[in-house]
C-alpha positions in Angstrom: 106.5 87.4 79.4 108.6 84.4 80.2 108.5 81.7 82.4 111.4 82.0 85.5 114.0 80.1 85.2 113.5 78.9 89.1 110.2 78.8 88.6 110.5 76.0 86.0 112.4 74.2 88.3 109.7 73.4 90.8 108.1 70.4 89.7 111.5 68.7 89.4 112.9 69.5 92.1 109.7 68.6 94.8 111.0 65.2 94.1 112.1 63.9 97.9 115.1 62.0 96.2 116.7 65.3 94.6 118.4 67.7 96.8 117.4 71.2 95.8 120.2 73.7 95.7 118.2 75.6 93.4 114.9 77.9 95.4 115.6 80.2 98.0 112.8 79.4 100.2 113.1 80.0 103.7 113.5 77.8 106.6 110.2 78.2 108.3 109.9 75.2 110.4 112.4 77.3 112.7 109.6 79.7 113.9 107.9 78.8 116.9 104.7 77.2 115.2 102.5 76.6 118.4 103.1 80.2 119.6 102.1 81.9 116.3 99.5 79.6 115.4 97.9 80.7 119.0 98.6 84.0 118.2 96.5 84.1 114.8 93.9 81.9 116.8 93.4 84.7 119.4 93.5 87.8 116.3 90.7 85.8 114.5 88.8 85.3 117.6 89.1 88.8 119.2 89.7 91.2 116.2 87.8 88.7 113.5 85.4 91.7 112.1 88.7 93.8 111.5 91.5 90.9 110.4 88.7 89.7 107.9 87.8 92.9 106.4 88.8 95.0 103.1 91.7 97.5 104.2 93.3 100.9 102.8 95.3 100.3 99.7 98.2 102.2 101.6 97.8 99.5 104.0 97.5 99.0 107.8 98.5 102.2 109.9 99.8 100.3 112.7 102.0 98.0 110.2 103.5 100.9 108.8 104.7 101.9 112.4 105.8 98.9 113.4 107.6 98.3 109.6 109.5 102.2 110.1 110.8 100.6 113.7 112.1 97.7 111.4 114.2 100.4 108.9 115.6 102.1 111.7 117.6 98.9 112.4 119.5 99.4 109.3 119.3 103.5 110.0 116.8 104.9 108.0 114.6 107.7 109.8 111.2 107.1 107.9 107.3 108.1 108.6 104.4 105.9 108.1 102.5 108.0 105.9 105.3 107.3 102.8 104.9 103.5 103.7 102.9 101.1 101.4 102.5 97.9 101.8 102.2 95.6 99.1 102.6 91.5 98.6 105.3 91.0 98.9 109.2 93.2 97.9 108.0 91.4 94.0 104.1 93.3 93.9 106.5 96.9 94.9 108.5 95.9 91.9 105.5 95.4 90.0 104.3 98.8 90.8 107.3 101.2 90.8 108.0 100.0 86.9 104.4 100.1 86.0 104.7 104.3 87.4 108.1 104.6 85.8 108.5 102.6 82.6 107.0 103.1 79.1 108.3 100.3 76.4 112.3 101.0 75.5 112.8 103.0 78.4 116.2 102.3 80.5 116.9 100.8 83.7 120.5 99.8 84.9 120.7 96.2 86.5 123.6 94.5 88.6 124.9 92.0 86.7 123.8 89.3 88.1 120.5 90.7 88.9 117.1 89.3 90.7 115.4 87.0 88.3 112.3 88.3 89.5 112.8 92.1 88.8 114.2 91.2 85.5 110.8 89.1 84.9 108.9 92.3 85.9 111.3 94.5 84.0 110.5 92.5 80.7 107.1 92.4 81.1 107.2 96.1 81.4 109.5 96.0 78.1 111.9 98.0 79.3 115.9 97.6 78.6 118.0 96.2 81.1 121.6 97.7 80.7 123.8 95.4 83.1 126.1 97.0 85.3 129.1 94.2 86.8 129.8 93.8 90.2 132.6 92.0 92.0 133.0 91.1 95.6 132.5 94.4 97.2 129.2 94.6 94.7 128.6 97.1 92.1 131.5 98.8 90.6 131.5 102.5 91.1 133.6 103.4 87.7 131.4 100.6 85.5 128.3 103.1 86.8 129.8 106.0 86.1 131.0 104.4 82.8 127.1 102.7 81.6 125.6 106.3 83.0 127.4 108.3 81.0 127.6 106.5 77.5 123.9 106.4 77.6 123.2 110.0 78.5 126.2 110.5 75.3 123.3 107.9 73.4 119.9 110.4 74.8 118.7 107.6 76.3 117.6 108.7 80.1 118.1 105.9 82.7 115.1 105.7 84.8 115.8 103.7 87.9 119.1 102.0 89.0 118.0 98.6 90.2 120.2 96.7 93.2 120.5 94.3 95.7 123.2 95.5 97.5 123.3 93.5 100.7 123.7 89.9 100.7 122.9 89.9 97.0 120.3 87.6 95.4 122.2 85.7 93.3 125.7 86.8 93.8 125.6 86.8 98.1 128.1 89.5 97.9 127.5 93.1 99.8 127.9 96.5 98.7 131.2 98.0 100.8 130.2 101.3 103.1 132.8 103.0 100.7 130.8 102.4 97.8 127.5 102.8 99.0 128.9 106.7 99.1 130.4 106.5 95.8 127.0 105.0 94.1 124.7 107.8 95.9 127.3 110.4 94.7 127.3 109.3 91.2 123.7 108.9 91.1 123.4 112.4 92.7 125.7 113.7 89.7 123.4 112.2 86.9 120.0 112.8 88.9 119.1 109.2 88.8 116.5 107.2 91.2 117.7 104.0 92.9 115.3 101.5 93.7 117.3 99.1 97.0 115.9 96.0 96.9 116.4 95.0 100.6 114.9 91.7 101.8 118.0 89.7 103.5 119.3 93.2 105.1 119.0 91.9 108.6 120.0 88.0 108.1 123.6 89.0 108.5 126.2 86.2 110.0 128.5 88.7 112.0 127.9 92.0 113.4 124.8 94.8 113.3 123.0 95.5 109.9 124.7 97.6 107.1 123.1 100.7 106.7 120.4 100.8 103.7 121.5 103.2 100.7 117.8 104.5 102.0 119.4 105.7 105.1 121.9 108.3 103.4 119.4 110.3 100.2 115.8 110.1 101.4 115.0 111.8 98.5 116.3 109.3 95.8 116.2 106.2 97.1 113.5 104.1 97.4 113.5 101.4 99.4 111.8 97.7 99.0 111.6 95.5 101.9 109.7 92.0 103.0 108.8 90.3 105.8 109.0 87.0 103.6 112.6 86.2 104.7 112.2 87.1 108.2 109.3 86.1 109.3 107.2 84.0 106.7 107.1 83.9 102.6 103.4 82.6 102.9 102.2 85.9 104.5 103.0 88.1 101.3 103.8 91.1 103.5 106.6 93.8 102.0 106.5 97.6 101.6 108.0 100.8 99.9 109.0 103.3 101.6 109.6 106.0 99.0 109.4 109.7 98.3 105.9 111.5 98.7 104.9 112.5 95.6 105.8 108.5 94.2 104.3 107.3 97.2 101.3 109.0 96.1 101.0 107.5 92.7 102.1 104.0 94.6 99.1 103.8 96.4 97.0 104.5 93.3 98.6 102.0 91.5 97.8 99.4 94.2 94.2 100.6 94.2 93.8 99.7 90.7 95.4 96.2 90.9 94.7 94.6 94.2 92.4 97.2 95.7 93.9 96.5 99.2 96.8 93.9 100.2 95.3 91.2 102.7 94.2 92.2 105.9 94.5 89.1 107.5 98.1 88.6 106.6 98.9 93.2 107.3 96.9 92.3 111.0 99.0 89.1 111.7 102.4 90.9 110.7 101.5 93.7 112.8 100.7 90.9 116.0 103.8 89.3 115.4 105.5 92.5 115.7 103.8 93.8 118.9 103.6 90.5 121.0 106.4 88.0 119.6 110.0 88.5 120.1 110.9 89.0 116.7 114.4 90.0 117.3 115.3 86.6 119.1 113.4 84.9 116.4 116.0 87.0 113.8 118.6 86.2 115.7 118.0 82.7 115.7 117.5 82.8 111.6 120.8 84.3 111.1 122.9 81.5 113.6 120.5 78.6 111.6 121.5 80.2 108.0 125.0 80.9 109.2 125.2 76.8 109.6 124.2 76.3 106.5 126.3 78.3 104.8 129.6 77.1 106.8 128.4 73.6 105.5 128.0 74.5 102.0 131.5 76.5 102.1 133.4 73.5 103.4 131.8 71.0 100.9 132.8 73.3 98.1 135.9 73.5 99.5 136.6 70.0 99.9 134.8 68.5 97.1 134.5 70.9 94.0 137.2 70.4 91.2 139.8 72.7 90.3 138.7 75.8 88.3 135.9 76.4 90.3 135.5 79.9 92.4 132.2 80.8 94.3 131.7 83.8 96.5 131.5 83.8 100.7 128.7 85.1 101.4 128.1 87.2 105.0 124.6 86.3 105.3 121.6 85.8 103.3 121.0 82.8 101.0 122.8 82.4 97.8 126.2 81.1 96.6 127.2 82.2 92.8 129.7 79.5 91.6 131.3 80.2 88.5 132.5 76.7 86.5 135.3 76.2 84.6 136.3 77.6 81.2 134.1 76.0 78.7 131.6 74.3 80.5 127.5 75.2 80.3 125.5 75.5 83.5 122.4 75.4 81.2 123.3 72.6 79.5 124.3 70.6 82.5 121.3 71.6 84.3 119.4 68.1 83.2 122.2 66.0 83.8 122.7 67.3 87.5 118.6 67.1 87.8 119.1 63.2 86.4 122.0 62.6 89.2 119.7 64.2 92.1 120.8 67.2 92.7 119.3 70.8 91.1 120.6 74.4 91.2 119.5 77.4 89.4 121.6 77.8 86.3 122.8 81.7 85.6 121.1 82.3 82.4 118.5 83.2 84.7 120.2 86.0 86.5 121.1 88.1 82.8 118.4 89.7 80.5 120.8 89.4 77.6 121.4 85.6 77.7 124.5 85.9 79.2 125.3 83.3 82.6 126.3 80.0 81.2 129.6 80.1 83.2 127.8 80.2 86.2 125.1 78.6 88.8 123.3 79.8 91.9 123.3 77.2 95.1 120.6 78.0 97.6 121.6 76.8 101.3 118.9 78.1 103.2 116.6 75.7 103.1 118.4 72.2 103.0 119.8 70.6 106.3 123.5 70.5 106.4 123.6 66.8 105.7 121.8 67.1 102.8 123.7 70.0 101.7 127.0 68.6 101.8 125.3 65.3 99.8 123.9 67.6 97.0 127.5 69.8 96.9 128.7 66.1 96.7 126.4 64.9 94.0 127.0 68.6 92.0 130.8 67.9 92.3 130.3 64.8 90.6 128.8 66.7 87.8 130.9 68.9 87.2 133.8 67.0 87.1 131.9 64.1 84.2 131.4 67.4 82.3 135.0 68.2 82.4 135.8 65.1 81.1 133.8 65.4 78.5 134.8 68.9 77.7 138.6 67.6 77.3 137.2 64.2 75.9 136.0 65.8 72.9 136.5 69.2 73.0 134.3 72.2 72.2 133.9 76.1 72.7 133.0 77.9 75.8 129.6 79.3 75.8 130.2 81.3 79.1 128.2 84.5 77.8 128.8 87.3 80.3 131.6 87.0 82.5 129.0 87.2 85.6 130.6 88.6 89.0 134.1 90.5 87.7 137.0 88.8 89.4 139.6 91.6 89.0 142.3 89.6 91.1 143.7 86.5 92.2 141.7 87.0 96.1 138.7 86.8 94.5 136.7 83.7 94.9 
């Protein structure tokens, strides 16, 4: 086990004079406080023998319900009985690769992928094969390409692992076309898909894609949380997956948590039933929308030449990829010294690779203090190109991160 990248970050970045590009923790000031903290008041108060109380390890009943009418925004038909809640989308991580992995097994990755899946993946020892993706996310032919070498190798892939809407790190989207392709392909070499879908509804424009889950109910299974829509603090996310791994799910929750909380399940389920959680959404996506807009025009306006960064259509990241020869690692204290922090990409590659590139969180920040930390990074970034053509030295880019086939591609 190793510490997260972002995670080692923290201390730093608490700091009130740095701006924090760097966590993506989300903005919940914007809920209405008063009404929810009634809300939990009145649950406590009327229900306090239940909401205080062990639980199933499958997790509230009602919950379930309420989480299947949150899938079907995003079309998939599910029932609550192959629902499990867990702590969060990272605790179903936890469990599916304890269930599937034994050391050296296989599991393909996007590259860049979740630093918190490739934590868990580690920790699990399995082998993270990285598959590239580009703007329109994972690259159909580079699956069908790492799927077949391997089975050429014997090696069996056990799970592919994506992100594929609003991508944490990249903030790029799987196309509709692909989606297909990748369910096709994975159909053809009889592999599982674990979809990885917490910013699914924070779209800027337009209804929710619909979840990889919505298309093969019988190899997808599908991670969600309540962290980015609601609250992080609650720890409330699910699985929704086939029976017979549901069924071995549940018995590995039982054996590591006995039950998730029930005061966070009952207060999720309240929210649900008596707060207008769609408004609240709603309101979510227009205040991330803002954020991003400012972040795009300071980049824009402010970042040197030979930068690119991707434009994201909702969720929370930016991946900015610096120019030829310079270290994000490496530059990571000097930005933290001029008061401003972002996560570098080493973190985002289980084989080291990343240097070339950075993830900027603007979720969190307010738009003036975005635009100052894009203008303090910018700074950065252009002292380390003059140091770079001061005095020289090689690239250390590793991987080439997001694959930027063409010139459109930012």
């Amino acid at each position: 086990m190793v510490p997260s990248e972002i995670r080692a970050l923290f201390a730093m970045v608490a700091r009130p004079e740095v701006v924090s590009l760097a966590g993506g923790a989300p903005y919940v000031s914007a809920l209405p406080l008063d009404a929810v903290g009634e809300m939990v008041g009145d649950l406590v108060a009327g229900k306090g023998a239940e909401v205080l109380q062990y639980g199933s390890a499958q997790g509230d009943e009602q919950l379930r319900e309420h989480i299947c009418e949150v899938m079907a925004l995003e079309g998939v038909q599910a029932s609550a009985d192959d629902v499990v809640v867990t702590v969060g989308a990272q605790q179903a991580l936890d469990l599916i690769t304890k269930i599937f992995i034994d050391p050296g097994d296989v599991i393909l990755a996007e590259a860049p992928s979740y630093v918190g899946a490739l934590g868990t993946f580690a920790a699990y020892q399995a082998d993270v094969v990285h598959v590239p993706l580009d703007e329109g996310g994972l690259i159909p032919a580079a699956l069908r390409e790492a799927l077949s070498r391997l089975d050429k190798e014997g090696r069996r892939v056990k799970f592919i692992y994506t992100v594929p809407t609003f991508q944490n790190p990249a903030g790029v989207t799987l196309t509709q076309a692909r989606r297909a392709q990748i369910l096709e392909i994975c159909a053809e070499y009889d592999v599982l898909i674990v979809e990885d879908n917490p910013y699914g509804l924070l779209g800027f424009d337009g209804d929710p894609m619909r979840a990889l889950r919505a298309d093969d109910a019988d190899r997808v299974i599908y991670l969600g949380s309540f962290s980015k829509t609601i609250a992080s603090g609650l720890r409330v996310g699910w699985v929704l997956a086939p029976h017979a791994v549901r069924t071995k799910l549940v018995l590995a929750a039982e054996s590591a948590i006995l039950c998730p909380s029930n005061f966070s399940q009952l207060a999720v389920r309240e929210y649900l039933a008596t707060q207008p959680w769609r408004a609240q959404i709603k309101n979510f996506r227009e205040l991330y929308r803002a954020r991003r807009d400012a972040m795009l025009e300071s980049l824009d306006q402010l970042m040197p030449d030979g930068c690119t960064w991707t434009k994201p259509a909702g969720g929370f990241f930016v991946w900015l990829t610096l120019p030829e020869g310079l270290d994000s690692k490496a530059m990571a204290p000097r930005a933290i010294a001029d008061r401003v922090a972002y996560v570098p990409g080493t973190g985002f590659y289980a084989d080291g690779g990343g240097r070339q590139h950075m993830r900027l969180s603007y979720c969190f920040p307010e738009p003036h203090r975005i635009r100052e930390g894009v203008r303090r990074l910018a700074a950065v970034v252009e002292q380390e190109i003059q140091l770079r053509d001061t005095f020289g030295g090689a690239a250390r880019s590793g991987s080439t991160g997001v694959h930027t086939p063409g010139p459109d591609v930012v």
